[in-house]
C-alpha angles and dihedrals in degrees: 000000000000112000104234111203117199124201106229120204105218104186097045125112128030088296105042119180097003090067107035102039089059094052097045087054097038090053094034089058098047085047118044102170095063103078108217112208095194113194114196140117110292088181093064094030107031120181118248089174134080106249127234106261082240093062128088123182122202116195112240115172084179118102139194103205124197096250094058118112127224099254087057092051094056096049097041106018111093108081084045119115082247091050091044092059102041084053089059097061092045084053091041092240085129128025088218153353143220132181143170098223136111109323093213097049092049093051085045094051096037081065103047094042105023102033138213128286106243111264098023117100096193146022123228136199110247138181159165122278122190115235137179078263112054109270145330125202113241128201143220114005104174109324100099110031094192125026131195108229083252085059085052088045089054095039083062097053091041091055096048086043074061092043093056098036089053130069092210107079132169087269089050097240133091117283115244122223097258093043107119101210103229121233130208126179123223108241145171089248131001088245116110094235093054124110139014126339093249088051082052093049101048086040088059092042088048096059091056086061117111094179090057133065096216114181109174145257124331129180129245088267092064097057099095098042096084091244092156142006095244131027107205119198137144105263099252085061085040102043091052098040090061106040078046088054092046087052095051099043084046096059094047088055100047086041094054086042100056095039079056093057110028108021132234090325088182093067118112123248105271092055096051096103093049099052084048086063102038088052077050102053095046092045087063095028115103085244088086094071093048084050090047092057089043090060093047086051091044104044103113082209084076095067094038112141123061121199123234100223118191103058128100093268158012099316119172121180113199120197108274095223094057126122119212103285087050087050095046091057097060087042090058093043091052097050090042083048087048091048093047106043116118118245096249115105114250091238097059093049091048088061090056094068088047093113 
């Protein structure tokens, strides 16, 4: 088997280090044969630990912060841990990066660094969301704020070439040659005269499209019922559907956590003894065990990491605000993703969704 080596940026997302150096041990330790390059500052952050023999760090003092804006990134960003990383993959020390840094900065920097594939404008932040179903690829997520009806048109070809490079579909089984991924475009209403004029547009080029199975509009409710293989939007509608969807998710948990625990603290005083027992009688019920798996299902931590398609390379985008266990998930879906992935070259794959 093939060794895969990721570049790790150390110093990306609100943690940093604290978060990102614990997971790549702590994965590195449960898979020897992937090979971690961490860059990060080992002045600031030294390490106090024998490392995994699998596991290289590179000094970098240089740091992206959150706060950085693109243009910065670009004039001062490529002897940053983000910019380090992204440079092995370029070289092909690394077969791929992730980080938890700017978003901005890294889209800027991919480009620079990595490049464009030829006839997409723009790359997009796409990921897997769990369905009745099994999963559908979504993009973008925050890349591309606001998208001409041709970008939407590319964000759908660049989600079935994913659909196609990846083992792990939206039917949870490997595409054959002759499957047509389906498309759907996130709208204000299923009807064909809903939206803005640019959904309208892409909708109406989509539907030329032989190499696509497009299939119309759906609403936000539809996303997680497995109703297509890809949900296409521009990255403002898709940023806030899904940090809408891990609020959400996150409430129901803590409330059923705590109605687990506590019991229904909002019942009036008469009924106080009752809710006690019936907390009780749920705590020690086998119906703990069947809410336990529903919060692990649930747990919007599990589906942490987005790829930037689009750019010259393996790309992967975790959420900035996560701690190490969130990281370590997206760590764990990009080396099975790495491990799954058909021999055919992206790019190759990407031509054959160009009409």
């Amino acid at each position: 088997m093939t060794t895969l080596r990721i570049a790790v940026d150390a110093m990306g997302g609100d943690l940093g280090w604290g978060a990102t150096f614990p997971a790549v041990i702590k994965e590195a330790s449960a898979q020897p044969s992937v090979e971690f390059i961490i860059y990060g500052n080992q002045i600031d952050y030294p390490i106090e630990q024998s490392l995994p023999s699998n596991v290289t760090c590179v000094h970098v003092e240089q740091q992206i912060k959150m706060t950085d804006v693109p243009t910065q990134a670009l004039r001062y960003g490529r002897q940053s841990s983000m910019g380090m990383a992204l440079q092995a993959v370029k070289s092909s020390r690394a077969d791929a990066c992730i980080t938890a840094g700017n978003t901005g900065a890294l889209v800027a920097l991919s480009r620079h660094i990595l490049g464009i594939h030829n006839s997409i404008d723009r790359p997009a932040l796409c990921k897997m969301m769990p369905t009745h179903l099994g999963c559908s690829y979504m993009l973008d997520l925050g890349a591309t704020i606001n998208c001409s009806a041709k970008q939407l048109v590319d964000f759908a070809r660049l989600g079935a070439a994913l659909y196609e490079y990846t083992a792990s579909v939206a039917s949870n089984k490997k595409p054959t040659a002759t499957a047509i991924p389906s498309v759907r475009l996130l709208n204000i209403g299923s009807e064909h005269f809903k939206g803005m004029g640019v959904i309208r547009d892409a909708g109406i080029q989509l539907q030329t499209m032989q190499s696509l199975d497009y299939q119309g509009f759906i609403e936000g409710d539809a996303i997680y019922r497995g109703v297509a293989d890809i949900i296409v939007c521009d990255g403002f509608v898709g940023n806030i559907a899904l940090k809408t969807s891990e609020g959400v998710a996150r409430y129901m948990v803590d409330s059923l956590r705590s109605a687990l625990s506590n019991g229904d603290a909002s019942g009036i005083e008469n009924n106080k003894e009752n809710n006690k027992k019936d907390s009780f009688a749920l705590q020690n019920s086998p119906t703990k065990s069947l809410v336990r798996k529903w919060q692990a299902t649930c747990d919007p931590g599990q589906y942490n990491g987005a790829y930037l398609l689009g750019v010259k390379g393996t790309v992967v985008k975790s959420h900035g605000g996560v701690g190490g266990t969130e990281f370590s998930y997206a760590l764990k879906m990009l080396i099975d993703q790495l491990r799954q992935k058909t021999t055919a070259d992206f790019a190759d794959i990407l031509v054959k969704y160009s009409h």
